[in-house]
C-alpha positions as CSV (number, residue, x, y, z in Angstrom):
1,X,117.9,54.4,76.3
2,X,119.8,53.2,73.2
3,X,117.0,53.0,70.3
4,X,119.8,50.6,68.5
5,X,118.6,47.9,66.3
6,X,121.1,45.0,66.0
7,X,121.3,43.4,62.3
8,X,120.5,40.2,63.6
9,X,116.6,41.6,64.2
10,X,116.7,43.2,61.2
11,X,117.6,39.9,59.2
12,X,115.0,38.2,61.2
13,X,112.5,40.9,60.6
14,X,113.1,40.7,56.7
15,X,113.0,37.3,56.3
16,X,109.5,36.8,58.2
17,X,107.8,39.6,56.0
18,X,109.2,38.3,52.8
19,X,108.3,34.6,53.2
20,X,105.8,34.6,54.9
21,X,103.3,36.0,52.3
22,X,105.0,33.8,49.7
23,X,103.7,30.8,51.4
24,X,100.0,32.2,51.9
25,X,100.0,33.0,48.0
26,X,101.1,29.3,47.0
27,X,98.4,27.9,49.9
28,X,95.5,30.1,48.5
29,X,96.8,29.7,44.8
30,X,96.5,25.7,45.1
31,X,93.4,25.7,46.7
32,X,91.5,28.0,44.2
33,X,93.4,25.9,41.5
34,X,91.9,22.6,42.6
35,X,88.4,23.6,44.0
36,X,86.5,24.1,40.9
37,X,88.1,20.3,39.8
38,X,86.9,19.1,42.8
39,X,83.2,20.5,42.3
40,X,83.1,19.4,38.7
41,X,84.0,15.7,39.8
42,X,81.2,16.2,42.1
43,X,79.1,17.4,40.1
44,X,79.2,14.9,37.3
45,X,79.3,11.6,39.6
46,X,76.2,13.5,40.9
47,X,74.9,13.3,37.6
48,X,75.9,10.0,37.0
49,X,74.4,8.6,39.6
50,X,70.8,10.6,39.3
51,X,70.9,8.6,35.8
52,X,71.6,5.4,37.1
53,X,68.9,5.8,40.4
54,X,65.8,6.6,38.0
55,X,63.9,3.6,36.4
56,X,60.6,3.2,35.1
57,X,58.6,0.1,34.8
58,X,56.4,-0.2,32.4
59,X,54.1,-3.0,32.3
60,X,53.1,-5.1,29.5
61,X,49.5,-6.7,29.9
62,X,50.6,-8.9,26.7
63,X,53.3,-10.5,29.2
64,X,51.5,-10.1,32.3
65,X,49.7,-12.9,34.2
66,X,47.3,-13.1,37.5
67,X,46.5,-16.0,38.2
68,X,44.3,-16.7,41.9
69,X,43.3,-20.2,43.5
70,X,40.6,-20.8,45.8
71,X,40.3,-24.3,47.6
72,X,36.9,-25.7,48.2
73,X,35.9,-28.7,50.2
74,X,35.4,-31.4,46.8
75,X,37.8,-29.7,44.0
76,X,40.6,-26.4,43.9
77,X,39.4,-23.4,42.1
78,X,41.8,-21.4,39.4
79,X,40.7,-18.2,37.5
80,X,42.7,-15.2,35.9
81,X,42.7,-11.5,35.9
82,X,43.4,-9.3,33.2
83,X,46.0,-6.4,34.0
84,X,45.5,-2.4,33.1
85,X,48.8,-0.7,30.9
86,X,50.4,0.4,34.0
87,X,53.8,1.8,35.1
88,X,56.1,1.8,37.9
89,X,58.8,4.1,38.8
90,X,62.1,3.3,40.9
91,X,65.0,4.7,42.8
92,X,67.7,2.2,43.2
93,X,69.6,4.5,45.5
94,X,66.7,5.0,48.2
95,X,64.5,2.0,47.2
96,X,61.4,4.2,46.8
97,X,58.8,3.1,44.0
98,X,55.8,4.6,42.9
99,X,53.6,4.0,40.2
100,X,50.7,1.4,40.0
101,X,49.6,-2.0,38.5
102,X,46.0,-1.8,37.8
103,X,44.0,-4.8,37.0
104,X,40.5,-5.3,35.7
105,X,38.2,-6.6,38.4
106,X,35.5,-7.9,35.4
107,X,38.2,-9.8,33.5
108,X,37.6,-12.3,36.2
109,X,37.1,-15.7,35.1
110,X,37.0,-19.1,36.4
111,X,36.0,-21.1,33.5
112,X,32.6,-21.7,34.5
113,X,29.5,-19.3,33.7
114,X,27.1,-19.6,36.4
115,X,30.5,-19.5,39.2
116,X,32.2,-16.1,37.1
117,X,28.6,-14.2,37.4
118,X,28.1,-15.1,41.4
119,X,31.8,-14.3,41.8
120,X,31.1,-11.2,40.5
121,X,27.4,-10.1,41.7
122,X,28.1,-11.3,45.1
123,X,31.9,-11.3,46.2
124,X,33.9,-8.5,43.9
125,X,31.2,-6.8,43.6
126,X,32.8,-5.6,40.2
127,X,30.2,-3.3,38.7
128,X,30.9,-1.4,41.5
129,X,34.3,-1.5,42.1
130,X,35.2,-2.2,38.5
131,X,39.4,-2.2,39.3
132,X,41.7,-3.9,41.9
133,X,45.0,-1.9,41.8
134,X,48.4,-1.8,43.3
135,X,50.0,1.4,45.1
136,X,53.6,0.4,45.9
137,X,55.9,2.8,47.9
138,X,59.4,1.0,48.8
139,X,61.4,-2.0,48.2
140,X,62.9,-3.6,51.0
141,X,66.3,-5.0,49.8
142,X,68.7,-4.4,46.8
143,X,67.6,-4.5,43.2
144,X,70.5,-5.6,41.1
145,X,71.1,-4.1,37.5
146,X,71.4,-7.0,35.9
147,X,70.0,-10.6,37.3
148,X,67.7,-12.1,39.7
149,X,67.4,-10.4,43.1
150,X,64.8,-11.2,46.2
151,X,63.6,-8.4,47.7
152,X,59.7,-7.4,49.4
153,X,57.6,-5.1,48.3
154,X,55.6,-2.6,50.3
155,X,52.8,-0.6,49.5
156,X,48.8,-0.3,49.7
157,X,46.5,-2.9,47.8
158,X,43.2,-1.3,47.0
159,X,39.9,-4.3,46.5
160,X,36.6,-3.4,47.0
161,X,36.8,-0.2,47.4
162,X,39.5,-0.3,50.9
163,X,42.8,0.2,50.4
164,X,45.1,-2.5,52.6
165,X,48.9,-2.2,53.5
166,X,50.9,-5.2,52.7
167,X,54.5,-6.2,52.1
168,X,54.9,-9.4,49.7
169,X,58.1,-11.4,48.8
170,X,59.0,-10.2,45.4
171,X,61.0,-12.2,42.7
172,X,62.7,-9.2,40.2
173,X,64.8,-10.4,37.0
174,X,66.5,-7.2,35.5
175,X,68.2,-6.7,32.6
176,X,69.2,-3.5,30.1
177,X,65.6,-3.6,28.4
178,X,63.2,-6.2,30.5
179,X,62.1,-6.6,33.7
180,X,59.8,-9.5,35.7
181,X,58.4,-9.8,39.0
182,X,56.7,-12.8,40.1
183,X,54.8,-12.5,43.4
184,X,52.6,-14.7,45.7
185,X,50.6,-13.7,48.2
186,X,47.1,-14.0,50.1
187,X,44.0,-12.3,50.3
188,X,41.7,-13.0,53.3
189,X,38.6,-11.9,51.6
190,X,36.1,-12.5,53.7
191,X,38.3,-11.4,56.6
192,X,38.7,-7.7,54.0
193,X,34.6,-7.8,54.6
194,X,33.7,-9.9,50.9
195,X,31.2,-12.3,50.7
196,X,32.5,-16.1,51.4
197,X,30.1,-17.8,48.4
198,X,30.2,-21.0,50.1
199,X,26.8,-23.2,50.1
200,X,25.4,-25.6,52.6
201,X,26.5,-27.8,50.6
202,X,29.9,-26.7,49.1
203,X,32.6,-25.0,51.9
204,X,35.3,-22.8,50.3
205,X,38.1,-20.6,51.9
206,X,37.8,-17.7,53.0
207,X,41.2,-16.6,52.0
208,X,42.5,-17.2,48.1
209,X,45.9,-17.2,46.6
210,X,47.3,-14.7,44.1
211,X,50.3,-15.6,41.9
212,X,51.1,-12.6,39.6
213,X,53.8,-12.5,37.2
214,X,54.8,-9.3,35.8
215,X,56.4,-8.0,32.6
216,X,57.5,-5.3,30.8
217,X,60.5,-2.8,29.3
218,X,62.8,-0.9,31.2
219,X,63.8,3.0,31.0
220,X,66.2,5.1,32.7
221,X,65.6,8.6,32.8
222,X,68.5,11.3,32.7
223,X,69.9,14.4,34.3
224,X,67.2,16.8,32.5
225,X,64.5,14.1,32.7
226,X,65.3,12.9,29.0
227,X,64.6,9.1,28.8
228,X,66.9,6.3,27.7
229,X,65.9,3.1,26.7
């Protein structure tokens, strides 16, 4: 057998080892090149975006009303609550909000003596349970940055002691340093197992209305958890 090579396999040969590895080397070259770019886009986006997500709410009782009504069978009943300092915090990109608004369950007044003190011996109870408070988790909708947006609000409301899971229809105004909330809802009271202080002679619900508008300064905190108002 003829162990002959012909130069055509020999050409063929010595262009496949020689360009071969050329090509692997630009390939592999480019793509170390261009990875770390790639990562530090990613990684600052990232960041930028963990700023943006993290607000807190902080509530000003100065700007803060509650405001309940109570219908009764010859006139409508309206009283206020007083609100705690409280804060919320909130995650635009997941929706999740913590936090709490407190108020004070003996700031309750209706404008007449003898009423506050059997509102407050017999229904609230308030020496015993001296705060009502407000345990949000979620928002169900989209918050805008700037403007009005509608969204609901989930979370647990704690009176007399129990702690109830409601969702209520939420008003938000946002802005770079403010934010309000004005919310309505209803409390069945008596239904929540509180004393309906109706008479033989004068019926009232047994459910009232809250209306609470909220106030207060905004803060968004950054990558290493420093704040910026």
């Amino acid at each position: 057998m003829n162990a002959t090579i012909s130069s055509t396999t020999i050409s063929s040969i010595t262009s496949s080892s020689t360009t071969r590895p050329a090509t692997s080397n630009h390939w592999i070259s480019r793509s170390f090149i261009s990875r770390p770019f790639t990562l530090l886009a990613l990684l600052i986006v990232g960041t930028v975006s963990a700023q943006a997500q993290q607000t807190t709410l902080a509530l000003d009782p100065s700007k803060t009303t509650v405001k309940f009504t109570l219908d009764a069978a010859l006139h409508t009943v309206h009283g206020t609550f007083r609100v705690k300092p409280s804060a919320l915090q909130f995650d635009s990109a997941s929706g999740l909000l913590s936090g709490e608004i407190l108020v004070d369950a003996k700031s309750g007044e209706t404008g007449n003596g003898t009423r506050d003190r059997k509102m407050h011996k017999d229904v609230l109870e308030s020496e015993r349970y001296p705060e009502i408070s407000f345990h949000p988790d979620r928002v169900e909708g989209a918050v805008a940055s700037e403007g009005k947006s509608l969204v609901k609000v989930h979370g647990m409301f704690r009176i007399h002691g129990v702690d109830r899971e409601i969702t209520v229809p939420a008003a938000v105004e946002m802005s770079a340093d403010s934010w309000t909330a004005t919310v309505h809802f209803t409390v069945p009271y008596a239904k929540w197992g509180m004393k309906n202080p109706s008479t033989f002679f004068l019926r009232v619900s047994d459910s009232v209305e809250i209306d609470l508008v909220a106030a207060g300064s905004v803060a968004h905190s950054g990558a290493g958890g420093d704040t910026v108002q």
